[in-house]
C-alpha positions in Angstrom: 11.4 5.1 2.8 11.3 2.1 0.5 8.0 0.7 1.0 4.1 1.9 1.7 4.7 0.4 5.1 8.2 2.3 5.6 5.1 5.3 5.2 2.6 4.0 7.2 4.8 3.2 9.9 6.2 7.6 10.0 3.1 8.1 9.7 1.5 6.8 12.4 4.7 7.7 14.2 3.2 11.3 13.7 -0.1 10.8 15.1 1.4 9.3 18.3 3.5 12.2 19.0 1.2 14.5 18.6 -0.9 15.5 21.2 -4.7 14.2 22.0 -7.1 15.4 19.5 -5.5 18.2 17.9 -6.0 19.0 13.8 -1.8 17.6 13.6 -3.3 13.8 15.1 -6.6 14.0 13.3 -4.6 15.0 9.6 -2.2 11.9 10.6 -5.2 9.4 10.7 -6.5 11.0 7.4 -3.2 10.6 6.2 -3.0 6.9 7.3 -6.2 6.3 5.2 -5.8 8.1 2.3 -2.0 5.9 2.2 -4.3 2.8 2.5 -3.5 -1.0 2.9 -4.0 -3.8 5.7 -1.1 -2.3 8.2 -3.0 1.4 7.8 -6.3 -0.3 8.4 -4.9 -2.4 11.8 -3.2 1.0 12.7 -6.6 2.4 12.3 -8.6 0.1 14.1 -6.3 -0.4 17.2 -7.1 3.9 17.4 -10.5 3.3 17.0 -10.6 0.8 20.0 -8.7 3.0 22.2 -10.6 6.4 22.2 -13.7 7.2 23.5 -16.7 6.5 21.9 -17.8 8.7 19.9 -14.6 10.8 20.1 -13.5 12.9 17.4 -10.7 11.2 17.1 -13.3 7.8 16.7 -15.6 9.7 14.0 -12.2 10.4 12.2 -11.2 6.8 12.3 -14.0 5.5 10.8 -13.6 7.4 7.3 -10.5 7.1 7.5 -10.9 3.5 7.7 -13.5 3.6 4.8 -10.6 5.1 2.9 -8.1 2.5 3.7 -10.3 -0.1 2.8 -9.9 0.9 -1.0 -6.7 0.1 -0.7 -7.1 -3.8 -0.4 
């Protein structure tokens, strides 16, 4: 991996093989904040759209996002 998006990118590659809502797919989208950045936040967001409000998964993506955010 050269780049923060080479890390991103396994990364998220992570959270979409693991299965629905499990600790593996909420540590990924942790993980994709804490690594920060526009592509982590649009990875984030696209998530957040597609899960059910008020999901774990949706509470997880907004810190998450709050973390990426410090990355711009």
């Amino acid at each position: 991996m050269e780049t923060k998006d080479d890390v991103v990118g396994s990364i998220h590659e992570i959270y979409r093989n693991s299965g629905a809502g499990t600790s593996r797919q909420l540590e990924a989208l942790r993980a994709l904040g804490r690594a920060g950045g526009p592509k982590a936040a649009q990875l984030l967001w696209q998530i957040y759209e597609g899960t059910s409000a008020g999901s774990v998964t949706q509470m997880t993506c907004i810190a998450a996002l709050g973390e990426a955010a410090r990355g711009f």
